[in-house]
N, CA, C and O atoms as a printed pandas DataFrame, in Angstrom:
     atom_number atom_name residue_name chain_id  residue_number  x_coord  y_coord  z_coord
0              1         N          UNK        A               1   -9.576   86.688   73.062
1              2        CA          UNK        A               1   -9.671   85.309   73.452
2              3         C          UNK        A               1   -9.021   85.109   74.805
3              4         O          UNK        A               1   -8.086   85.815   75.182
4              5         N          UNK        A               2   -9.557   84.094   75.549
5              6        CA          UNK        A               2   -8.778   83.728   76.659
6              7         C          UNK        A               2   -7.944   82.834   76.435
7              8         O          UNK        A               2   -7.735   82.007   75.547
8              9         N          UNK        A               3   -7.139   83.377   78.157
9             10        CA          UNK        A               3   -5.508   82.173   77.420
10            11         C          UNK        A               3   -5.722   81.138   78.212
11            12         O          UNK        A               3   -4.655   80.703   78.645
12            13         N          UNK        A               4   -6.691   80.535   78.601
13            14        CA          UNK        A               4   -6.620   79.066   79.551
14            15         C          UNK        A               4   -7.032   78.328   78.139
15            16         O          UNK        A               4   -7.281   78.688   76.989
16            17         N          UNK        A               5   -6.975   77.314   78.743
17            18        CA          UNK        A               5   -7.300   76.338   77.477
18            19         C          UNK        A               5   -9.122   75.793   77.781
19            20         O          UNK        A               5   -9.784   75.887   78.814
20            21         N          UNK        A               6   -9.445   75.313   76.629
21            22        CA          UNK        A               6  -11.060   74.772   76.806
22            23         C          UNK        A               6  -10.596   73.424   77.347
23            24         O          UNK        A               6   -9.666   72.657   77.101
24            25         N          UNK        A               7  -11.631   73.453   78.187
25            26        CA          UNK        A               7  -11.927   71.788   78.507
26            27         C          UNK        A               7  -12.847   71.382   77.932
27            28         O          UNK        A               7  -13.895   71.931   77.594
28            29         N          UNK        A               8  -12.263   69.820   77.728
29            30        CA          UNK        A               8  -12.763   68.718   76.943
30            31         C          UNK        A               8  -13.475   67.754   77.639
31            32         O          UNK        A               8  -12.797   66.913   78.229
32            33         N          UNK        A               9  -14.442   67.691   77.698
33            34        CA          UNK        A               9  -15.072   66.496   78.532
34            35         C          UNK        A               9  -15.298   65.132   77.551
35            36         O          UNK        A               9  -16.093   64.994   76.621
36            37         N          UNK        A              10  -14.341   64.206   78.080
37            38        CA          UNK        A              10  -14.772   62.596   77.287
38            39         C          UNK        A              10  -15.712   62.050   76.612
39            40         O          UNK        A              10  -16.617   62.883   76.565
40            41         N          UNK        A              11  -15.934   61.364   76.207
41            42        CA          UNK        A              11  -17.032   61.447   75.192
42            43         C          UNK        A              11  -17.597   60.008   75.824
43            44         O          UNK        A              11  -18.662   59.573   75.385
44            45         N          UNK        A              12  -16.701   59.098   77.108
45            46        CA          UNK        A              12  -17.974   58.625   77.763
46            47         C          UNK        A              12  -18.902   59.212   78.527
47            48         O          UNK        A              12  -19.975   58.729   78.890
48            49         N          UNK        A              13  -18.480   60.211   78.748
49            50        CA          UNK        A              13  -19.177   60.912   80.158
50            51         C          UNK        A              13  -20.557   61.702   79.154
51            52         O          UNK        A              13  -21.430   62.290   79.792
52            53         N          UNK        A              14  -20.666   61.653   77.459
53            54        CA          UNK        A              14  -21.607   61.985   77.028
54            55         C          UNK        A              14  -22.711   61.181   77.236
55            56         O          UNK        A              14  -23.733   61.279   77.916
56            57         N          UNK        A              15  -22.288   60.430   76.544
57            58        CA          UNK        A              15  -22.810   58.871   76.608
58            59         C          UNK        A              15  -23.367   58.680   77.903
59            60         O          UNK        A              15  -24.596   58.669   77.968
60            61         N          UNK        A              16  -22.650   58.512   79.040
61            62        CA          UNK        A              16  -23.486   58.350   80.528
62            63         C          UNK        A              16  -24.507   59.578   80.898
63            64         O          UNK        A              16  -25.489   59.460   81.631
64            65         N          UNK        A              17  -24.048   60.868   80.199
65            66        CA          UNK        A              17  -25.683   61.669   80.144
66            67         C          UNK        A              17  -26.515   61.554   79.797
67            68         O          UNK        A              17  -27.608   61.984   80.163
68            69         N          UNK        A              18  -26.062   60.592   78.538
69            70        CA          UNK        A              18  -27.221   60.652   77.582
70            71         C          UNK        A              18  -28.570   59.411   78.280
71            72         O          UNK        A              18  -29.757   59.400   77.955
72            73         N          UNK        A              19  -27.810   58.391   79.379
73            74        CA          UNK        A              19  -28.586   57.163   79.090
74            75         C          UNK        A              19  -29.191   57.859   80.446
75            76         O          UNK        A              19  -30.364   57.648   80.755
76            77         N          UNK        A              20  -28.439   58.603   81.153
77            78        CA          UNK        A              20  -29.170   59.291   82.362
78            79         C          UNK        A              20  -30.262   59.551   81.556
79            80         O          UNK        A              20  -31.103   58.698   81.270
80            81         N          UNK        A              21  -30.283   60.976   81.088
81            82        CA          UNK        A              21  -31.344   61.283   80.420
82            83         C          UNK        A              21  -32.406   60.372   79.785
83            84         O          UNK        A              21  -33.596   60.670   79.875
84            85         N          UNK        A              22  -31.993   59.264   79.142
85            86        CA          UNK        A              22  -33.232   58.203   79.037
86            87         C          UNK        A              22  -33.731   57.473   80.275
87            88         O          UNK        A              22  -34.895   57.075   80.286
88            89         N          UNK        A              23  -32.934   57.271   81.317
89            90        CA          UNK        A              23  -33.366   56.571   82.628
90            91         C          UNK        A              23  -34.653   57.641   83.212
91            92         O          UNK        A              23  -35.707   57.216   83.685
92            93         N          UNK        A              24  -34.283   59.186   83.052
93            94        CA          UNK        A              24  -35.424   59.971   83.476
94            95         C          UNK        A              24  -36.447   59.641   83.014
95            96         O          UNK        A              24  -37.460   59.364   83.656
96            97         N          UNK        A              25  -36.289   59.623   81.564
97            98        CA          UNK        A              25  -37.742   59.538   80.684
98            99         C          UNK        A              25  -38.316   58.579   80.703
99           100         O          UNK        A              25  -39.539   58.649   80.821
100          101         N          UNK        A              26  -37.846   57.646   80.624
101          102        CA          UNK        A              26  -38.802   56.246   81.460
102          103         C          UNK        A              26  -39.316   56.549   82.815
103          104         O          UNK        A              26  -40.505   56.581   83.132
104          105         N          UNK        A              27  -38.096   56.810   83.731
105          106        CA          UNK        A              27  -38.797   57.106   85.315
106          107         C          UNK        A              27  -40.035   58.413   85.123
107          108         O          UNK        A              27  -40.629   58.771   86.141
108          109         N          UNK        A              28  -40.263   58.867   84.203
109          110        CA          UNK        A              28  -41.724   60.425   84.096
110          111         C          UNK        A              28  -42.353   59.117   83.334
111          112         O          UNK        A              28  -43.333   58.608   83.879
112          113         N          UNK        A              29  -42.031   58.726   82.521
113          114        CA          UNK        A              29  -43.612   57.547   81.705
114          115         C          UNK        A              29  -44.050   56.851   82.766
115          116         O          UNK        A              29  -45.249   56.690   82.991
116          117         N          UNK        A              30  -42.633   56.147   83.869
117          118        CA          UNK        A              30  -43.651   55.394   84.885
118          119         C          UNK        A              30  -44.282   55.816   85.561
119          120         O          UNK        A              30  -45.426   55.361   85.546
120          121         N          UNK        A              31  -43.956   56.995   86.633
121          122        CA          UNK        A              31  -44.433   57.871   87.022
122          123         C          UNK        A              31  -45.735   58.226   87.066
123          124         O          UNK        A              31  -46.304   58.557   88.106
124          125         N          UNK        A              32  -46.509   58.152   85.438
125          126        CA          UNK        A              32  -47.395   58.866   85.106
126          127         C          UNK        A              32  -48.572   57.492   85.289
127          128         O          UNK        A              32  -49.783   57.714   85.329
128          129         N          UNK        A              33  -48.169   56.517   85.359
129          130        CA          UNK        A              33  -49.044   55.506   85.573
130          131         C          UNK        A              33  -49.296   55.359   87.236
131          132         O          UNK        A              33  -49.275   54.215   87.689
132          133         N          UNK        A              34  -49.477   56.222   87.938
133          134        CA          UNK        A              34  -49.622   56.438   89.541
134          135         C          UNK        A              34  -50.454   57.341   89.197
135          136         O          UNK        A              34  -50.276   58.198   88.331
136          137         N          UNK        A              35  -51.735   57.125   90.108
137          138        CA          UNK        A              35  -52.417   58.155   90.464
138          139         C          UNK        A              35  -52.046   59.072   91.932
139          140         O          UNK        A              35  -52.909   58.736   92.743
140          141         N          UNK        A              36  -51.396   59.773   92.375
141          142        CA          UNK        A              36  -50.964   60.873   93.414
142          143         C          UNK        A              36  -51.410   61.519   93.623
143          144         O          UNK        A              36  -51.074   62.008   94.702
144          145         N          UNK        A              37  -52.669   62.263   92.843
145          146        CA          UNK        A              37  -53.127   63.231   92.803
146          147         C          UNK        A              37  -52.327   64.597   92.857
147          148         O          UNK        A              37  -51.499   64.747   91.958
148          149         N          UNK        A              38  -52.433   65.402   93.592
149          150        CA          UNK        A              38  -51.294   66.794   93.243
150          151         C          UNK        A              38  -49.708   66.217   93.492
151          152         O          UNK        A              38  -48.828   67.056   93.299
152          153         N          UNK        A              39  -49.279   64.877   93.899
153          154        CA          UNK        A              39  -47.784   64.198   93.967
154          155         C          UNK        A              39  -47.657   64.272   92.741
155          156         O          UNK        A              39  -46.463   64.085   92.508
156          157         N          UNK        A              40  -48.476   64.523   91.358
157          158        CA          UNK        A              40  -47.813   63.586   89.836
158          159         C          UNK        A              40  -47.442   65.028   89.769
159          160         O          UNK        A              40  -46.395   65.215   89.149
160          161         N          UNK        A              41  -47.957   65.987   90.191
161          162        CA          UNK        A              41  -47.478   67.201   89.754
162          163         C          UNK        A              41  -45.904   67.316   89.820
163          164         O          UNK        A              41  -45.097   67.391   88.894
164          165         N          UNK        A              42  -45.708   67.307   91.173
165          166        CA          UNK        A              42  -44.778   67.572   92.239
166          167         C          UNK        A              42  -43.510   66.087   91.116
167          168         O          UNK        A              42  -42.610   66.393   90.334
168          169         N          UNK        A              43  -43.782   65.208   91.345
169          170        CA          UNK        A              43  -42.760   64.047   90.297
170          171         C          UNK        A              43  -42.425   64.369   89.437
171          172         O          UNK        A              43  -41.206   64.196   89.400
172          173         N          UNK        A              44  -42.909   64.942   88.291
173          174        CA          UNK        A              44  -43.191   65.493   87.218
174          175         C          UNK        A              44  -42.180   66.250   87.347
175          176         O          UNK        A              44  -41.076   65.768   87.092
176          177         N          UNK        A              45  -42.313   67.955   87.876
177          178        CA          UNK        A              45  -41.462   68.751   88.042
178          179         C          UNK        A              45  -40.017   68.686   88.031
179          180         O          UNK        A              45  -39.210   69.286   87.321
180          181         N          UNK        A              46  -39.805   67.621   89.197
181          182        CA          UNK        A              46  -38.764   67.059   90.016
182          183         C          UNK        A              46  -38.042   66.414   88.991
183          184         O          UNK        A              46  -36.958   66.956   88.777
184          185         N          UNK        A              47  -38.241   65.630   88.430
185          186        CA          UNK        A              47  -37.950   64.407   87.227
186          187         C          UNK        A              47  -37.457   65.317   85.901
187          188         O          UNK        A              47  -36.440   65.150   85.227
188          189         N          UNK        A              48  -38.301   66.135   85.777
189          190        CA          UNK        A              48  -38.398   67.624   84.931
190          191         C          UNK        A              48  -37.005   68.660   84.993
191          192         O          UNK        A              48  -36.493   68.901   83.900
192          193         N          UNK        A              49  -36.550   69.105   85.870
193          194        CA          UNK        A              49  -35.786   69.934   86.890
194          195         C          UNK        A              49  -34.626   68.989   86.626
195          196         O          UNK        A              49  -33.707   69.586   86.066
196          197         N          UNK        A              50  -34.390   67.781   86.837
197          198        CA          UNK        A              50  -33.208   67.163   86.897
198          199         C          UNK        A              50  -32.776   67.005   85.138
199          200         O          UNK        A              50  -31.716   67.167   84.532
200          201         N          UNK        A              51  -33.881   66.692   84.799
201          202        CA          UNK        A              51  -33.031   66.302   83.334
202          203         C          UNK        A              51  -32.781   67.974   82.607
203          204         O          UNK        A              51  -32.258   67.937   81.493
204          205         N          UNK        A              52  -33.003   68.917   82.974
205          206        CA          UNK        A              52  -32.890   70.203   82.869
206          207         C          UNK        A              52  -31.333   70.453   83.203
207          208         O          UNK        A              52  -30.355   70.514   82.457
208          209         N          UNK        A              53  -31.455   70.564   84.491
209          210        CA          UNK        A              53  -29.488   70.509   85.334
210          211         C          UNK        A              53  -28.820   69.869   84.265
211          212         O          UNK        A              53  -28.034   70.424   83.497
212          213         N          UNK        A              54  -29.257   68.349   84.237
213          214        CA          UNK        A              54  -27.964   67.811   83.182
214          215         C          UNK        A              54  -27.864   68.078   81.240
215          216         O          UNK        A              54  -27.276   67.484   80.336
216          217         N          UNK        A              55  -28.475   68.877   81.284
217          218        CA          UNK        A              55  -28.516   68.867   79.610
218          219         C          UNK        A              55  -28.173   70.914   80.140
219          220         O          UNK        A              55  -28.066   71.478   79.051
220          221         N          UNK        A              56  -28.053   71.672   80.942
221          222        CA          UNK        A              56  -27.909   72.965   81.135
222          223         C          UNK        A              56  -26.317   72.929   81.094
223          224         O          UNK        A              56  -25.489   73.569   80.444
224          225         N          UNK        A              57  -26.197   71.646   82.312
225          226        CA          UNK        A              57  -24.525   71.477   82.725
226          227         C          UNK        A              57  -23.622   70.810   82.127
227          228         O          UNK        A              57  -22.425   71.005   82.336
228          229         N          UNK        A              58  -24.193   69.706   81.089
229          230        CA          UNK        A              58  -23.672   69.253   80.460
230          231         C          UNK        A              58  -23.254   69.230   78.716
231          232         O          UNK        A              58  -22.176   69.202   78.123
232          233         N          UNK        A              59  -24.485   69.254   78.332
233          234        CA          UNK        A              59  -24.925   69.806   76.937
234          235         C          UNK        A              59  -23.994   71.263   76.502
235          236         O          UNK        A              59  -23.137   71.569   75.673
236          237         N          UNK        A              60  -24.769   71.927   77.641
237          238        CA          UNK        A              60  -24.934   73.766   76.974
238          239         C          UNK        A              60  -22.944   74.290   77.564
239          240         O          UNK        A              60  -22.453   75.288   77.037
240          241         N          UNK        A              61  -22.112   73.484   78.602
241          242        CA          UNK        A              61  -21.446   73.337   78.798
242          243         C          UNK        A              61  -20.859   74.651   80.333
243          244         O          UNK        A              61  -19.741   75.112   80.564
244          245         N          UNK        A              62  -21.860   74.810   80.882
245          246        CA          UNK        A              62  -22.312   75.710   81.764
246          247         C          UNK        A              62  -21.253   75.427   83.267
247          248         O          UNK        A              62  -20.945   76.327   84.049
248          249         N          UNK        A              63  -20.771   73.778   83.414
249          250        CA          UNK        A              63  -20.280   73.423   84.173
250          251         C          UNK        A              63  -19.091   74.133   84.068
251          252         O          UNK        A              63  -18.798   74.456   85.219
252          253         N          UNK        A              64  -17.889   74.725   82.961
253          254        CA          UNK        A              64  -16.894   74.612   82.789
254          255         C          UNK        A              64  -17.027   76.325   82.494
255          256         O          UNK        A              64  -15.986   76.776   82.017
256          257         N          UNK        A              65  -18.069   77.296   82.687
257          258        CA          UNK        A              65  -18.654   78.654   82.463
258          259         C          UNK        A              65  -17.936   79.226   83.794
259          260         O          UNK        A              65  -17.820   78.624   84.862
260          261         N          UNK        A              66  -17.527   80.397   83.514
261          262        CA          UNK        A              66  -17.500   81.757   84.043
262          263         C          UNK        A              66  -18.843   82.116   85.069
263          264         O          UNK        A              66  -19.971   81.671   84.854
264          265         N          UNK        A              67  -18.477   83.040   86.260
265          266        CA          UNK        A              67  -19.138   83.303   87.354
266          267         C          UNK        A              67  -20.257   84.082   86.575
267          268         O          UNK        A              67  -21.354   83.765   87.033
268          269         N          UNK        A              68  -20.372   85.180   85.347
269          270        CA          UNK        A              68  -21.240   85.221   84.854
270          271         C          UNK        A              68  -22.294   84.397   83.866
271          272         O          UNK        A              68  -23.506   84.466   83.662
272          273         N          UNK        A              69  -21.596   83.876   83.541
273          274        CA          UNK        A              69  -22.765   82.746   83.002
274          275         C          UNK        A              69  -23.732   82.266   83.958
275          276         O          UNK        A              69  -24.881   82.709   83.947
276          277         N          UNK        A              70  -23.151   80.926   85.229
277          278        CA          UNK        A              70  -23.652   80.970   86.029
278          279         C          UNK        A              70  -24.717   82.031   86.901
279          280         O          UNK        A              70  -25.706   81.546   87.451
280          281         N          UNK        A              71  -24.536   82.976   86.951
281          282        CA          UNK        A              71  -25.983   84.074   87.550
282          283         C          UNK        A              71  -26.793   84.071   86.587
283          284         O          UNK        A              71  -27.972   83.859   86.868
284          285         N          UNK        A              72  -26.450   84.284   85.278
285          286        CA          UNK        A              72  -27.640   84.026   84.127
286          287         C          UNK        A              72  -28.238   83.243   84.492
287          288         O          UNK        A              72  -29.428   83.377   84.777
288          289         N          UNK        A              73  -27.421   81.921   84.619
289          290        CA          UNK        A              73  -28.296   80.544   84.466
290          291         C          UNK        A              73  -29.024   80.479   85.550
291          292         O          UNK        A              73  -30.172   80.093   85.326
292          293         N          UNK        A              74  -28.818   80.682   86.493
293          294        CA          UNK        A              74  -29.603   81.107   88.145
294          295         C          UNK        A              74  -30.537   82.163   87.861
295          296         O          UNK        A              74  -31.616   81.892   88.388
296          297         N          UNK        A              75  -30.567   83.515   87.096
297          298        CA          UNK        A              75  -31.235   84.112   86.867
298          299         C          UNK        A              75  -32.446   83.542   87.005
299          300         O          UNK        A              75  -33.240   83.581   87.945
300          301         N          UNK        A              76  -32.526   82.629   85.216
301          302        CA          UNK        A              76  -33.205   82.006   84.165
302          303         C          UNK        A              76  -34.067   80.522   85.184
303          304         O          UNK        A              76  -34.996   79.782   84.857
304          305         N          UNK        A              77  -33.537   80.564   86.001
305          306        CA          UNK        A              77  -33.758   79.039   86.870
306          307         C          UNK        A              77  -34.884   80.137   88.191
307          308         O          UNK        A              77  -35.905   79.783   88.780
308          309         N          UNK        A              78  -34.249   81.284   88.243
309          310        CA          UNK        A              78  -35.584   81.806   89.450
310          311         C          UNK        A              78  -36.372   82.853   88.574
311          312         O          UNK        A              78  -37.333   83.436   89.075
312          313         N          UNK        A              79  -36.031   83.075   87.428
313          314        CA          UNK        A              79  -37.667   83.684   86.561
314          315         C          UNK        A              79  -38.478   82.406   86.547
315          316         O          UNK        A              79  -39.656   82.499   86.889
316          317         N          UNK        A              80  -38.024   81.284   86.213
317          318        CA          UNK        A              80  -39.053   80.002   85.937
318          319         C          UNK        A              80  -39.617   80.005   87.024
319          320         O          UNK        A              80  -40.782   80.390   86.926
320          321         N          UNK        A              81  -39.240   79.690   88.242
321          322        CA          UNK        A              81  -39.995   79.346   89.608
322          323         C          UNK        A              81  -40.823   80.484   89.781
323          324         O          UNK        A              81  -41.997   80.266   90.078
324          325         N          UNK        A              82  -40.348   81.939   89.622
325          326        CA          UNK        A              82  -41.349   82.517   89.888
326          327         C          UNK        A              82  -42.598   82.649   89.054
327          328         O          UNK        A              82  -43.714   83.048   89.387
328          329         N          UNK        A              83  -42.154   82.226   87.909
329          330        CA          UNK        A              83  -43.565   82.047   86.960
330          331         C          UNK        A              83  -44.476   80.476   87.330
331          332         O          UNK        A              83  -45.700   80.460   87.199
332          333         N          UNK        A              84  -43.823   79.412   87.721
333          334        CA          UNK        A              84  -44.037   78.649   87.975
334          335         C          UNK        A              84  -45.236   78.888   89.243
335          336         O          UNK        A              84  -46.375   78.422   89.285
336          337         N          UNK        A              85  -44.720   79.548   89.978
337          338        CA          UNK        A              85  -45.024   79.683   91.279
338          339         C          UNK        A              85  -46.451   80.894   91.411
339          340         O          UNK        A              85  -47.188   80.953   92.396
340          341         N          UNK        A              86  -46.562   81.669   90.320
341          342        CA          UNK        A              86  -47.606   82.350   90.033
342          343         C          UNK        A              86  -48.447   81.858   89.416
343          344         O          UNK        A              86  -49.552   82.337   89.668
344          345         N          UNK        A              87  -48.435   80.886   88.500
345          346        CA          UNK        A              87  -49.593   79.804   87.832
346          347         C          UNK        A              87  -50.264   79.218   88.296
347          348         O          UNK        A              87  -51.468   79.114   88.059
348          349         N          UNK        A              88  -49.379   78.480   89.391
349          350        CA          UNK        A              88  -49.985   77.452   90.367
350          351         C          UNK        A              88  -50.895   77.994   91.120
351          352         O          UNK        A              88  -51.952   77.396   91.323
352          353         N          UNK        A              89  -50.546   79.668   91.863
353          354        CA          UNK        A              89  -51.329   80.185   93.051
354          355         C          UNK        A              89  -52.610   80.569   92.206
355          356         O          UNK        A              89  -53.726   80.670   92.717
356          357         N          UNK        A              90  -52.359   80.761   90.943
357          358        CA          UNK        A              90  -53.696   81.500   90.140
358          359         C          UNK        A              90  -54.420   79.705   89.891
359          360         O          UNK        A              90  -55.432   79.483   90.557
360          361         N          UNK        A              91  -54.088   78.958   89.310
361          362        CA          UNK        A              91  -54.565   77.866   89.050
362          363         C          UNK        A              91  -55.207   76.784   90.417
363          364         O          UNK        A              91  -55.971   75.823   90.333
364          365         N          UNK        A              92  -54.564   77.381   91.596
365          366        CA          UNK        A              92  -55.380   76.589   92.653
366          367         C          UNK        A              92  -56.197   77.439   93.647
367          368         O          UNK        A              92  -56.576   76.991   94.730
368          369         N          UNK        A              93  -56.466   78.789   93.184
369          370        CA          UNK        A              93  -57.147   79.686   93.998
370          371         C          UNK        A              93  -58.764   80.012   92.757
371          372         O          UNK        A              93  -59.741   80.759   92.723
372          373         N          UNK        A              94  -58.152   78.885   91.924
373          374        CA          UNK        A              94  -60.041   78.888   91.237
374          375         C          UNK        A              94  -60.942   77.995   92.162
375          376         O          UNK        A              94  -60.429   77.458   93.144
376          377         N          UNK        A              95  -62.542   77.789   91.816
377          378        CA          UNK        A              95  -62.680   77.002   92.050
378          379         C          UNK        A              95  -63.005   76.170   91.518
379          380         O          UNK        A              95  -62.888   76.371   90.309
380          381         N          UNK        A              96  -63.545   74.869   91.839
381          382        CA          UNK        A              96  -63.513   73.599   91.130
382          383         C          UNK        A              96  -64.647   73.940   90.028
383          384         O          UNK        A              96  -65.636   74.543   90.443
384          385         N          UNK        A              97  -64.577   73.573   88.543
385          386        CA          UNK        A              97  -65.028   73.767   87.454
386          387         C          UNK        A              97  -66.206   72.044   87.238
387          388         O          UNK        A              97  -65.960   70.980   86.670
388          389         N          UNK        A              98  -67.852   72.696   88.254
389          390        CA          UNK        A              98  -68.453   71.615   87.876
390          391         C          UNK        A              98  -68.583   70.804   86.475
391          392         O          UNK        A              98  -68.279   71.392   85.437
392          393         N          UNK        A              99  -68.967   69.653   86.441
393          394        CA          UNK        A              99  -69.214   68.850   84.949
394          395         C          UNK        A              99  -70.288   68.562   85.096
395          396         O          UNK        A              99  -70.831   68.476   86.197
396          397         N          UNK        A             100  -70.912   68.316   83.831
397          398        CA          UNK        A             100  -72.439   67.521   83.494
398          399         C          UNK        A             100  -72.086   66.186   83.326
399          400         O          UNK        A             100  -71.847   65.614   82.263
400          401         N          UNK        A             101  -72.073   65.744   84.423
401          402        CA          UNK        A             101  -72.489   64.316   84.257
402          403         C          UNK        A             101  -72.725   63.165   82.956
403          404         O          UNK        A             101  -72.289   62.073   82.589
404          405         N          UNK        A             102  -73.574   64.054   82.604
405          406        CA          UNK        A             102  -74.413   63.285   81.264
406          407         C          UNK        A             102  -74.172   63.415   79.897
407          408         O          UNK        A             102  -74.734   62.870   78.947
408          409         N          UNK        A             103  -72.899   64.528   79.952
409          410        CA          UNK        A             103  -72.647   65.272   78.880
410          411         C          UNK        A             103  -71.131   65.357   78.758
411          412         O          UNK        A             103  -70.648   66.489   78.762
412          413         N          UNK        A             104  -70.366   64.369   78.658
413          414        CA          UNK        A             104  -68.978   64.501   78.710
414          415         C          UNK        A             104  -68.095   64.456   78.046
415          416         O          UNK        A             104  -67.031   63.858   78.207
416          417         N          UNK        A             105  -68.615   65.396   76.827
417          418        CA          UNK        A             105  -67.582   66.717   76.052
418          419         C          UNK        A             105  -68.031   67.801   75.880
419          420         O          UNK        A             105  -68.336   68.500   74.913
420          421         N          UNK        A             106  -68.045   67.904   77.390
421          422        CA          UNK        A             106  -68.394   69.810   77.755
422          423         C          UNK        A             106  -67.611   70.744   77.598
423          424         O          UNK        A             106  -66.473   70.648   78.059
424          425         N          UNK        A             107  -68.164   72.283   76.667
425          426        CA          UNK        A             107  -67.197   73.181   76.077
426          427         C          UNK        A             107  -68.093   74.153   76.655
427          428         O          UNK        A             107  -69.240   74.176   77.100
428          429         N          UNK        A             108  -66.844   75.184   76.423
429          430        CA          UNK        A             108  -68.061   76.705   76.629
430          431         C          UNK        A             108  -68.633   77.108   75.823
431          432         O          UNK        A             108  -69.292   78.135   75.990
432          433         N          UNK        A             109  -68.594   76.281   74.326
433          434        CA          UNK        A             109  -69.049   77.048   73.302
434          435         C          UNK        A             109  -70.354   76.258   73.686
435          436         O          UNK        A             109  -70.305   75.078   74.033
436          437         N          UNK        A             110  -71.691   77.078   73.593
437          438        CA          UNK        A             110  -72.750   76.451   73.479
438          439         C          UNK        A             110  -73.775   76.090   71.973
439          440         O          UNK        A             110  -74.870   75.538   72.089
440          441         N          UNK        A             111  -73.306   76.428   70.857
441          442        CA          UNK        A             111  -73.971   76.249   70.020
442          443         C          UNK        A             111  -73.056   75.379   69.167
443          444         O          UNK        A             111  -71.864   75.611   68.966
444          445         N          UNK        A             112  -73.842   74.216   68.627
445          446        CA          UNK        A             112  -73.556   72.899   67.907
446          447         C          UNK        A             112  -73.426   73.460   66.649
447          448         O          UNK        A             112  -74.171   74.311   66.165
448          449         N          UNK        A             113  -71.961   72.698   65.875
449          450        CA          UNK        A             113  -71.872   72.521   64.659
450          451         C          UNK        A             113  -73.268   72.510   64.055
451          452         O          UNK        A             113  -74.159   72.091   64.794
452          453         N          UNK        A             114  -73.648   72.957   62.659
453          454        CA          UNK        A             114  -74.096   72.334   61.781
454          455         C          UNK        A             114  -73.901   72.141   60.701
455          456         O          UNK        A             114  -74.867   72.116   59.937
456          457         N          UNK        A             115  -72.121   71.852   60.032
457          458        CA          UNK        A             115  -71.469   71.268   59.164
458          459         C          UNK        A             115  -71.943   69.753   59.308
459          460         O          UNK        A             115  -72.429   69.215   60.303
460          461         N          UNK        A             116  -71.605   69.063   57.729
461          462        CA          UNK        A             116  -72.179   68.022   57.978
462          463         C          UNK        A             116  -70.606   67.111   58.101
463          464         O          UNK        A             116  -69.477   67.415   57.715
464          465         N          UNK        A             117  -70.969   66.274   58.591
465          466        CA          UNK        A             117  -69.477   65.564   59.283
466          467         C          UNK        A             117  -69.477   64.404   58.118
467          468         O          UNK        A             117  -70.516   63.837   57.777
468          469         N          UNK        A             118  -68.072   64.093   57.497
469          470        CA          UNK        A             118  -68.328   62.902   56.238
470          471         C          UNK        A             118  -68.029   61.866   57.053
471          472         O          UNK        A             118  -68.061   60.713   56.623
């Protein structure tokens, strides 16, 4: 065991995470009522990413962690981006996936049920 003592963080300062954390989640619901086009992505993330930090630093108690913990958690924070960052390049180097117009619940499966639907 170590001989420093644990720190205790107040139990308002939970409480003020916690309503943080609800102030995010409203600010991503409003958010989502904007059309931005690739910006909702980018908000999303961002909005995403922050309530992450405070439930990593606060919650998991990471703030008050050892120099190894911290590189984990940095690790774990640049495997995401780089997976992040490989999805995106694969997901925007397709190209655009025409629609039928006339037909709009288009699947790849081409052959129709013939269960009978109650």
């Amino acid at each position: 065991m170590s001989s420093e003592a644990k720190k205790v963080d107040p139990l308002w300062l939970y409480f003020a995470i916690f309503f943080a954390l609800m102030a995010l989640l409203i600010a991503t619901v409003w958010a989502s009522y904007f059309d931005l086009g690739a910006g909702n992505a980018a908000i999303a993330l961002t909005i995403a990413v922050a309530k992450a930090m405070l439930v990593i630093l606060f919650f998991m108690h990471v703030r008050h962690a050892g120099k190894l913990v911290w590189i984990f958690a940095g690790a774990a924070f640049l495997w995401l981006g780089i997976l992040l960052s490989l999805t995106l390049t694969d997901y925007a180097s397709r190209p655009p996936r025409e629609v039928n117009p006339t037909y709009s619940n288009q699947t790849s499966w081409p052959i129709k049920s013939t269960a009978a639907v109650p």
